[in-house]
N, CA, C and O atoms as CSV, one atom per row, in Angstrom:
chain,resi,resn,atom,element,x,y,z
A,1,UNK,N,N,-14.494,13.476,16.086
A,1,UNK,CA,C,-13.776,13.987,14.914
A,1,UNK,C,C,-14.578,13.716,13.649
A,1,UNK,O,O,-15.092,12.649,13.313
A,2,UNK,N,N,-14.586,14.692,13.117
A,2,UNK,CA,C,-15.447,14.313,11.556
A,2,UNK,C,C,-14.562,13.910,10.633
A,2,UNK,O,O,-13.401,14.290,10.482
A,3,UNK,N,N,-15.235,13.042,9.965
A,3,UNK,CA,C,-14.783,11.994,8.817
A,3,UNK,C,C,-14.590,12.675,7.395
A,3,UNK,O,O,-15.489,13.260,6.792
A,4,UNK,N,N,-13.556,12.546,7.040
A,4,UNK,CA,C,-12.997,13.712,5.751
A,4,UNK,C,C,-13.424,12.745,4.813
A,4,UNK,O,O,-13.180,11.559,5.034
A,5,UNK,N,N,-14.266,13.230,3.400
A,5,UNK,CA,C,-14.615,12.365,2.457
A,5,UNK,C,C,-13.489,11.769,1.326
A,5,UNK,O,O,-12.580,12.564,1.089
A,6,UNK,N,N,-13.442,10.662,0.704
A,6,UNK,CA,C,-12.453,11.017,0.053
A,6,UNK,C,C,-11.545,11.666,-1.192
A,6,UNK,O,O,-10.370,11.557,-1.543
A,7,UNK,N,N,-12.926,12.533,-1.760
A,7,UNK,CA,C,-12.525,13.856,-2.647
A,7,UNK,C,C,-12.613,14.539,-1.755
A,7,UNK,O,O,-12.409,15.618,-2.311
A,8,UNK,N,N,-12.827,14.850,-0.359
A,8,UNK,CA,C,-12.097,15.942,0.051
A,8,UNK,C,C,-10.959,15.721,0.344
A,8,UNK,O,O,-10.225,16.705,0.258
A,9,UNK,N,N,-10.465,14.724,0.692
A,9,UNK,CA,C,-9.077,14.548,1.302
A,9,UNK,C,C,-8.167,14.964,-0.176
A,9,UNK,O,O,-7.136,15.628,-0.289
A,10,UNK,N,N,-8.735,14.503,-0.874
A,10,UNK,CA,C,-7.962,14.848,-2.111
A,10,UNK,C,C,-7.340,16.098,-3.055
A,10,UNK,O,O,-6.417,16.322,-3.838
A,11,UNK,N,N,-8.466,16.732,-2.444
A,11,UNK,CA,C,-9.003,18.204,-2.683
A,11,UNK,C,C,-7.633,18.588,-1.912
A,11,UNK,O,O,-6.477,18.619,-2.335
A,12,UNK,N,N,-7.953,18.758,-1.142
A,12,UNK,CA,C,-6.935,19.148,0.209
A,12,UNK,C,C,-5.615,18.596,0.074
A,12,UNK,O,O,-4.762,19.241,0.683
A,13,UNK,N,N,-5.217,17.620,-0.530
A,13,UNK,CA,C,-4.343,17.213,-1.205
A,13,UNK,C,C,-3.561,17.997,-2.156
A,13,UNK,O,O,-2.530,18.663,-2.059
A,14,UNK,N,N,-4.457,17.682,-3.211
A,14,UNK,CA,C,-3.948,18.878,-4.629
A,14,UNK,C,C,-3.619,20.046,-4.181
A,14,UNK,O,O,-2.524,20.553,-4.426
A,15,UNK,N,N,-4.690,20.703,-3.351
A,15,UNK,CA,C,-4.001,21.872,-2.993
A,15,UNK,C,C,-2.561,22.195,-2.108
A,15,UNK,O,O,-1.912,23.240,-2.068
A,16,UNK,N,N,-2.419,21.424,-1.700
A,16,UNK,CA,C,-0.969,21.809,-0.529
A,16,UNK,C,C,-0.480,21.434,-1.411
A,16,UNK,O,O,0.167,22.467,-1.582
A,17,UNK,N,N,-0.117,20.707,-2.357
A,17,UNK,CA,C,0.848,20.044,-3.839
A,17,UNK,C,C,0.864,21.634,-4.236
A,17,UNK,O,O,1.900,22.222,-3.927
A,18,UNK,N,N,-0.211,22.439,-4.916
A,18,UNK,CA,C,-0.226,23.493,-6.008
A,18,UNK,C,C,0.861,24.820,-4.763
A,18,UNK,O,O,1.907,25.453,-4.900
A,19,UNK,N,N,0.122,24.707,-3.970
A,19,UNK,CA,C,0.821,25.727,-2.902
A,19,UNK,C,C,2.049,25.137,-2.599
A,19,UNK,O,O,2.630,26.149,-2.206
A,20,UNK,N,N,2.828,24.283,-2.499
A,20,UNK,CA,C,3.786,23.675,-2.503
A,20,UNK,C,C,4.571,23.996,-3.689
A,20,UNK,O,O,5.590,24.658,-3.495
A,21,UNK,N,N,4.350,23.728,-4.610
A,21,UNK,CA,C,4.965,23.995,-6.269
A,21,UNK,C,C,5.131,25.806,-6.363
A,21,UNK,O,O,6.246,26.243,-6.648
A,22,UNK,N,N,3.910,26.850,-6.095
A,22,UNK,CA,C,3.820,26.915,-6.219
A,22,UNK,C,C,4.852,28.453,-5.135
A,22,UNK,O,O,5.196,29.512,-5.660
A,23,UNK,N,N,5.078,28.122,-3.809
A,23,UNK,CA,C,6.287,28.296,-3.359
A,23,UNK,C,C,7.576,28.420,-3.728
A,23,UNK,O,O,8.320,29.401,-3.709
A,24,UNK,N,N,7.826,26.808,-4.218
A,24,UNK,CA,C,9.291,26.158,-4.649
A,24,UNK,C,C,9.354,27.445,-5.812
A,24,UNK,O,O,10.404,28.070,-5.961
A,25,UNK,N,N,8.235,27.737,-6.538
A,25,UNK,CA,C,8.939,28.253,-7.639
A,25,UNK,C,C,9.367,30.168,-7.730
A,25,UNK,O,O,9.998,30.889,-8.502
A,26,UNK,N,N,8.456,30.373,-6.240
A,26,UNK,CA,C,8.728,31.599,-6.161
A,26,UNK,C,C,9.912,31.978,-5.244
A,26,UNK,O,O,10.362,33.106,-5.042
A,27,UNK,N,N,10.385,30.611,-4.653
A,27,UNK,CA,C,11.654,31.187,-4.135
A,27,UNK,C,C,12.956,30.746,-4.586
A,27,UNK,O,O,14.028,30.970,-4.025
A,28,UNK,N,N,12.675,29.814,-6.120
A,28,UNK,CA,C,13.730,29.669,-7.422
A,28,UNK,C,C,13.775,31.094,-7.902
A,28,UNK,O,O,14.863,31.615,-7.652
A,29,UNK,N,N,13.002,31.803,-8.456
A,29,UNK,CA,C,12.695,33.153,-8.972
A,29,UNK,C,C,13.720,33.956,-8.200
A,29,UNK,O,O,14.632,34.594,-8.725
A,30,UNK,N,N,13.397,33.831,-6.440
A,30,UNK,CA,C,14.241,35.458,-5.741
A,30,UNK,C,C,15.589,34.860,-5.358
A,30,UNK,O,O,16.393,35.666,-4.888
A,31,UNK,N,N,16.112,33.170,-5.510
A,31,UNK,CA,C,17.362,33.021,-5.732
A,31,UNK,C,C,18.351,33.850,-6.915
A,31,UNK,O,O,19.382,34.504,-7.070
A,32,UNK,N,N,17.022,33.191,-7.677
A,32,UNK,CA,C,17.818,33.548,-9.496
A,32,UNK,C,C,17.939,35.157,-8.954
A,32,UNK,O,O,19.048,35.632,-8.708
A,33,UNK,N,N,17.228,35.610,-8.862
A,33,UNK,CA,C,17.015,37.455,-8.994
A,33,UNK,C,C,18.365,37.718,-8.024
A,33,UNK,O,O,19.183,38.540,-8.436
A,34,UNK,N,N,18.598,37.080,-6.825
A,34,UNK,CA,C,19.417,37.583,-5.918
A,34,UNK,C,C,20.602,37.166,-6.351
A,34,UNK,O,O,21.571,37.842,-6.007
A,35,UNK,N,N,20.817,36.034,-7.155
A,35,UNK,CA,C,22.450,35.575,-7.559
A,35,UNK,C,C,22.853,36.323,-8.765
A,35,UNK,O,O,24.050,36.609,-8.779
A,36,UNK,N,N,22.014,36.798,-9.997
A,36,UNK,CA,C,22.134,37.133,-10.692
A,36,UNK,C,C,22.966,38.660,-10.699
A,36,UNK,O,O,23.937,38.882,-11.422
A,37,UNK,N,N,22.412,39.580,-9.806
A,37,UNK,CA,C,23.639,41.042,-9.673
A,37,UNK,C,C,25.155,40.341,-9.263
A,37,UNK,O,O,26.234,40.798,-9.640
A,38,UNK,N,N,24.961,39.003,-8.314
A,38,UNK,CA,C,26.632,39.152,-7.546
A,38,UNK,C,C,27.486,38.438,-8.727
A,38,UNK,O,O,28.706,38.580,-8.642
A,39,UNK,N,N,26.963,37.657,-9.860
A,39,UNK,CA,C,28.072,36.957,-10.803
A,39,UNK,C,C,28.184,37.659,-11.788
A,39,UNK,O,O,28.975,37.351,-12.680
């Protein structure tokens, strides 16, 4: 197994965080969009 450095691990880190956030906020968006016609 190869040995992950540790700015890469970090790297790789930040990113699943940004893609993570970055999710959460696009499926706050098609809540809002979808609740918004029924109230």
């Amino acid at each position: 197994m190869i040995h992950i450095s540790g700015s890469g691990a970090d790297e790789h880190i930040e990113l699943s965080m940004w893609l993570r956030a970055l999710t959460a906020q696009a499926q706050r968006r098609n809540y809002q969009g979808r609740a918004l016609p029924l109230s």
